[in-house]
N, C-alpha and C positions, 0 to 999 in steps of 0.2 A: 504494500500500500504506500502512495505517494504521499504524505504530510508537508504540508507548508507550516510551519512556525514562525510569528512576525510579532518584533517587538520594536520601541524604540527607548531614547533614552541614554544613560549612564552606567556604568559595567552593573550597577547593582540594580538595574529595571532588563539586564540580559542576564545575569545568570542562572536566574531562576528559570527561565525559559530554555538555556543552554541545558541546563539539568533536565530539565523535561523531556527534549530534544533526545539528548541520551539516551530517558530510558525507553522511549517509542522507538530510539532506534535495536537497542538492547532486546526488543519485544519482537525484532524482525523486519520493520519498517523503514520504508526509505526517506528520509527526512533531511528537508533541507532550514535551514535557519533564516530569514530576511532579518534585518537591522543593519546597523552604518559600517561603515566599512573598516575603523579603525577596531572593527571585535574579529575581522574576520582569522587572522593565525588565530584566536583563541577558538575559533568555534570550530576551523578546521580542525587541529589540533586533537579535538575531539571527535573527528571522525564524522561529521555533519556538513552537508552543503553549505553554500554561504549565496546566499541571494543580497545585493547591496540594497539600503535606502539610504535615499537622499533627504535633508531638508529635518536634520534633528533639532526637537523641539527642547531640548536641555540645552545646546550650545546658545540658543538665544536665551534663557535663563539665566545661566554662565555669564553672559554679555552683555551689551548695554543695556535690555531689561530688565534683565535681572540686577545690576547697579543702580540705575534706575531707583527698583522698587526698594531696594534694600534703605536708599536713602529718604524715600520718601514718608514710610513709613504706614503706606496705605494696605488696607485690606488685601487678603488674601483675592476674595470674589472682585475686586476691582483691575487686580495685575492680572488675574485669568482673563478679565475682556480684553484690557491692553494687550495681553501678550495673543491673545486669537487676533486682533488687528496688525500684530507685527508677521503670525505666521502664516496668514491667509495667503500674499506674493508667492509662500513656495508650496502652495498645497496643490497645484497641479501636475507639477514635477510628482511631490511624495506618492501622490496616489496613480499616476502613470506607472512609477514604482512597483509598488504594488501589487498591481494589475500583473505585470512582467513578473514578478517574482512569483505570484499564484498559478503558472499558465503551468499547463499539467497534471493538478493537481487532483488527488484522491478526497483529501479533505483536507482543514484547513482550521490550525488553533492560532486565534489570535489575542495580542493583549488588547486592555483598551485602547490607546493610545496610539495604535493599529487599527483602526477602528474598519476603516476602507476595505479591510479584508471580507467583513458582514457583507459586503456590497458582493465584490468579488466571488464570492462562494452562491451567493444566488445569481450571479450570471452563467456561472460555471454548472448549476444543479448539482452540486456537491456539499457534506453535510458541514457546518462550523461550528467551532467551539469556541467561547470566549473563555478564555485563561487572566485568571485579574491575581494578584498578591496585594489587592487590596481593595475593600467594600466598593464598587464600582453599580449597582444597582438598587433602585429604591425598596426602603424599606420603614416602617415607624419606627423602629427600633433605633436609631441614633440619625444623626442628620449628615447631609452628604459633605463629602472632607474638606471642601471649603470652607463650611459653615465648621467644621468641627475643634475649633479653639473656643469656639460660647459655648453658654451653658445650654440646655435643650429645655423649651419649657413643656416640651410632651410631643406625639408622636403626628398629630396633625400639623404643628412645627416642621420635625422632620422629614417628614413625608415630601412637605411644598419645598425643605431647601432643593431633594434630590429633582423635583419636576423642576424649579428653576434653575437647577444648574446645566439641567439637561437639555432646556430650551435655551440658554446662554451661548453653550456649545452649539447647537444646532442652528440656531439662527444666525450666529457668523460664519458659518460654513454653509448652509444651505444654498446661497446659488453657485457655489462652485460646485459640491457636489452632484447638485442634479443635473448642472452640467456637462461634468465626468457621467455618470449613470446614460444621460441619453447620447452623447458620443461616443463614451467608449466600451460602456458595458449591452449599449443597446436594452435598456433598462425605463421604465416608467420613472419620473422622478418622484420622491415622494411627498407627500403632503405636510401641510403648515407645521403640525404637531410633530413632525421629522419620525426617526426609523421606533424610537423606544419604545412605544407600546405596541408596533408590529414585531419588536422581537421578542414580548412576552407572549403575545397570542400567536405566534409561532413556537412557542419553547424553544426557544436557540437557547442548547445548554450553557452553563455558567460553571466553571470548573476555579473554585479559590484555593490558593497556593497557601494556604494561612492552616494555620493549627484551632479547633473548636475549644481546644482548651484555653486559647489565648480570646477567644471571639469566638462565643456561641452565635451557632445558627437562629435568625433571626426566625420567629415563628410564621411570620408572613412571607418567605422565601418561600416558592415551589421548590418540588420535587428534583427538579430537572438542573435546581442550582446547588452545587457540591461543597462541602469543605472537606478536602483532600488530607489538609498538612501540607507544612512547606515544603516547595522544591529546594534541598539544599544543594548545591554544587563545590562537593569536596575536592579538598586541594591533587591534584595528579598524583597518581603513585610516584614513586623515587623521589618526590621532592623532599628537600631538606632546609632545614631555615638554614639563614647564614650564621660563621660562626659569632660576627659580633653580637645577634642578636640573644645568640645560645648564651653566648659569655653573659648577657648583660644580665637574664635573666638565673643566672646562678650565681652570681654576685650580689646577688641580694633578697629581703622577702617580696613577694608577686608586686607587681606594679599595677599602674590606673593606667588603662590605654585613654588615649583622647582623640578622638576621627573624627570628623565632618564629612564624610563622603564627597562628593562631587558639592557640598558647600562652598563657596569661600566668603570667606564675612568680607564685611568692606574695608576692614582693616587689618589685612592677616597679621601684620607685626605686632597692635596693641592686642588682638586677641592673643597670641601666644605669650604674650607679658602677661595679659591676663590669667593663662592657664597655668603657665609654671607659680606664677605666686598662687595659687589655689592651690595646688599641687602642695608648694611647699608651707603654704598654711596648715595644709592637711595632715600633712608631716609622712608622706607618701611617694612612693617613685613613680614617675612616670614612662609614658612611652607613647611618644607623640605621632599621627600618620599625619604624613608630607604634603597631603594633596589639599589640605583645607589652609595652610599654610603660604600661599602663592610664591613669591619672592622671597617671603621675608629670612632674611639672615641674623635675626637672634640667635644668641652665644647662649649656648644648652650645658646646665651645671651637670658634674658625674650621674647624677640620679637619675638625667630624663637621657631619653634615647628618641633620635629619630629616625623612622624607618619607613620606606615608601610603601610595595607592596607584599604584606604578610598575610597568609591565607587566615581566615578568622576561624576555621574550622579546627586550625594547630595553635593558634596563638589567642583564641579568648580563655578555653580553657586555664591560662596558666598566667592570667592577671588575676588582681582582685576586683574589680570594677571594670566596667565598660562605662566611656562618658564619650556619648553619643549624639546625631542629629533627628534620629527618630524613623530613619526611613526604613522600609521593611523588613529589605535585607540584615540588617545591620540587628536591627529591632531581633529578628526572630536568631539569627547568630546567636548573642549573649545569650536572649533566654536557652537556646539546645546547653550553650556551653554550661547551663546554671549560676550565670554572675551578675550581678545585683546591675541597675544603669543607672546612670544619671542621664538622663533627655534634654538634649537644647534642642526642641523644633527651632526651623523656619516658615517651613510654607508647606502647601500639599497636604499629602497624609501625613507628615510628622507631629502634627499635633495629638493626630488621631492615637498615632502608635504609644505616644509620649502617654496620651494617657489611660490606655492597655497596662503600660509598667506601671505606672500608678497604682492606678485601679486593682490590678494582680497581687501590690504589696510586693515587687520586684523592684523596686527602687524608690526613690524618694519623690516630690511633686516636681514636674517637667520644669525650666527653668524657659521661657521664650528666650528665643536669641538676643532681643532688643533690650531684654529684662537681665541680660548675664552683668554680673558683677563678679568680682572676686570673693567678695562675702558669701556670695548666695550660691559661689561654685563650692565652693569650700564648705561650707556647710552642708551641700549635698552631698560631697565626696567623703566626707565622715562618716555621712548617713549610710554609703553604700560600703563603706570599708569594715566598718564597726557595726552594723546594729546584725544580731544575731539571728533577729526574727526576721528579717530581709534577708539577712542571707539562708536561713532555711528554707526560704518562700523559694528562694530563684533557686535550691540544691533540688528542691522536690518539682519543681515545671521542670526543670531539663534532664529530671531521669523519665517524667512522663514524656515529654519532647522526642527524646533520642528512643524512645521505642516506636515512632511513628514513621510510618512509611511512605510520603507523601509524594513521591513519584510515582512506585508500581500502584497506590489508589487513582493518581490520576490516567497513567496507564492504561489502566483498569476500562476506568471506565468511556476512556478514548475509545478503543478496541474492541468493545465489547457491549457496549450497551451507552445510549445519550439520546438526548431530543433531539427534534429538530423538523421545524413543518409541522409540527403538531402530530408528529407520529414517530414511536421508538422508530431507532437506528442504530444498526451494529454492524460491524464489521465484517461479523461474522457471516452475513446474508449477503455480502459484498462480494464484486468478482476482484481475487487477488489478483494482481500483474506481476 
C-alpha cells in the first residue's frame, strides 16, 4: 500500500510523523514522507520517501512575524490573522505541493497544518486520515489552542472558540482554495461555512498522537476520533552522546536542561542571563540547548553546559528537570522520561501543554514567556528539583507513558480498520500493489 504522510513545521511538528512513517513502513507499507526539504537526510535516513514542501509556515514565525509579535505583545488569535495574511502569497505554491506529493497514492495521513491533503484524497477517491499531536477538533471540553491561555467559563464558550477559529482559518484561505479545488483538483469549491463540518459528516478519521492519560478523551469526540499515545521517534541505534556531554554529566548530580525548541525570545543574550542566574539561584546545574539561544555568546560558568543536538529520549532521563516551551514534543518527552517541567509557553498549543503539566501535578504553574523573570524561574526550578510529590507524580506518568505503544495503535488502526465517507474502511478489503 502506497501512504502519503504530510507534515509541516519545525523538527519537532516532523518527528512524530517520521515515527509514524516508520512504523506503517515497519507494517509492510510503502510510504513516502512530504515536509521541507531541510528534514529530508533525516527522513531518508530512515528508510522513507521524501516528497518536498514548499512555503513553511514556522520560518515566517521564526521571522519578521514572528519578531513582530513577540514585540508587540498582542494576542495569540490576533498574530494567527496577521500571520494567515502574510502566508496567503505562498499558499498556491504549498498546495500545488501537495497535490504533486499525493499523486499515486493509496491513502493519505495528514497533519493539520497539511490541511490540502483532505482536498487531495477526495480528488484522488482514496481514504485520509488526519494525524494531529495536538487537540485540532471541536469539542466542549476545553477551548481551541488559541483561546487556551484564559480561563474557560464553560463548554458553550468552548465550543464557539473552536467554530471561530475554524472560520478564521477558512475564511482567509477560502478563495485560494476553491480556486486550487476547481483548477487543479477538478473539484466543487466549497461553501461559506468551509470543509469542517463536511468532515465530521463524512467521518474523516482523526488519529491523536497524545497519550489519554495526559488528555482524556473528550466525551463528545466520535468514535472515528482516536487517542493512540504519542508517536515517539527514538534516537538511531549506534548512536552515542559525545564524550563532553558524558563527562559533564558524571561530574556532577543530574542537571536542569533548558530548551526552547524552534523558540527564540527576542532577546536570546538577556534570556540566557536570565537563565543561568535562575539556575544558579536554584543552586543547580545546568545544560543549556543552542537553538533558542541565537547568536548570543554568553560566557557559561563550569556548571552549565551547552549543547546543540541531544536526543531527549537519552538525555531527559538523566536531568533532574526539564525547563521547557511547552510544545508537544518536548511536552510528552519529559513526561515518558518521568521529570518534573517547568513551562514557559509562547504561543500555539504551548499554553495548552503548559497547563497539562500543571494540571497533572508534573511540575509547577506555566510561567508565560512575557511573565519570565528570574524570580519566578527560580522558584519554579526549586519547585521541580525538590518537591517530592512532583516528582512522584512525573516517576509514576512515565512508567505508565513508557508502556504505551502509540505507533503500532496508530498503525493499527491505519491498516486495519478507520472512517471515512461515512463508511468503515480497511485495508484489508483493499487491493495490495
Amino acid at each position: 500500500m502506497r501512504i502519503t504522510v504530510l507534515t509541516v513545521g519545525s523538527r519537532g511538528d516532523v518527528q512524530p510523523y517520521l515515527a509514524l512513517g516508520a512504523g506503517l513502513r515497519a507494517a509492510g507499507h510503502d510510504v513516502r514522507l512530504a515536509t521541507h526539504a531541510r528534514f529530508r537526510d533525516t527522513i531518508e535516513e530512515r528508510g522513507l520517501a521524501f516528497r518536498p514542501l514548499e512555503g513553511d509556515p514556522r520560518e515566517l514565525i521564526r521571522g519578521r512575524a514572528g519578531a513582530e509579535w513577540l514585540a508587540s505583545g498582542e494576542s495569540t488569535i490576533r498574530f494567527a490573522h496577521r500571520f494567515l495574511r502574510l502566508f496567503r502569497p505562498l499558499l498556491r505554491p504549498y498546495l500545488d505541493d501537495v497535490q504533486a506529493a499525493c499523486a499515486g497514492s493509496d491513502a493519505i495521513v495528514f497533519a493539520p497544518l497539511a490541511f490540502a491533503a483532505w482536498h487531495v484524497a477526495e480528488a484522488l477517491g482514496v481514504p485520509s486520515w488526519m494525524a494531529a499531536v495536538q487537540p485540532a477538533t471541536r469539542t466542549r471540553a476545553f477551548p481551541a489552542l488559541p483561546a487556551a491561555a484564559r480561563e474557560s467559563p464553560g463548554g458553550a464558550y468552548n465550543l464557539a472558540t473552536h467554530i471561530l477559529t475554524e472560520q478564521l482559518v477558512w475564511q482567509a484561505l477560502r478563495p485560494a482554495l476553491n480556486a486550487w479545488r476547481r483548477e487543479s483538483l477538478a473539484l466543487r469549491p466549497l461553501p461559506l461555512r468551509g470543509p469542517f463540518r463536511l468532515m465530521q459528516t463524512r467521518r474523516t478519521p482523526v488519529l491523536y498522537g497524545f497519550s489519554p492519560l495526559v488528555l482524556p478523551k473528550p466525551t463528545d469526540w466520535p468514535p472515528w476520533y482516536q487517542l493512540t499515545g504519542y508517536w515517539f521517534l527514538d534516537r538511531p541505534a549506534g548512536w552515542s552522546p559525545p564524550p563532553r556531554v558524558a563527562r559533564f554529566l558524571a561530574s556532577g548530580p543530574p542537571p536542569v536542561y533548558v530548551g526552547f525548541g524552534s523558540m527564540v525570545p527576542r532577546d536570546p543574550a538577556a534570556t540566557t542571563d536570565l537563565v543561568l542566574g535562575a539556575l544558579r539561584r536554584a543552586g543547580v546545574r545546568g545544560i543549556l540547548a543552542t537553538g533558542w539561544m541565537g547568536e548570543t555568546t554568553v560566557s557559561l560558568p563550569d556548571q552549565v553546559l551547552a549543547v546543540d543536538d541531544i536526543p531527549h529520549d537519552w538525555l531527559f532521563p538523566r536531568v533532574a528537570a526539564v525547563v521547557h516551551h511547552g510544545g508537544a514534543g518536548t511536552t510528552a518527552a519529559a513526561m515518558r522520561a518521568g521529570r518534573p517541567a517547568v513551562v514557559v509557553p509562547f504561543f500555539a498549543d504551548q499554553p495548552f501543554w503548559a497547563g497539562r503539566v500543571a494540571g497533572l501535578g508534573v511540575g509547577p504553574p506555566p510561567i508565560p514567556h512575557r511573565r519570565l523573570t528570574l524570580d519566578r524561574l527560580a522558584w519554579a526550578i526549586r519547585i521541580a528539583v525538590r518537591d517530592d510529590a512532583v516528582a512522584r507524580r512525573a516517576l509514576a506518568l512515565g512508567d505508565r507513558l513508557r508502556a504505551e505503544d502509540g505507533v503500532a495503535r496508530a498503525v493499527e488502526a491505519i491498516t486495519h480498520g478507520g472512517w471515512t465517507d461515512a463508511r468503515p474502511r480497511s485495508f484489508a478489503c483493499m487491493t495490495h500493489h
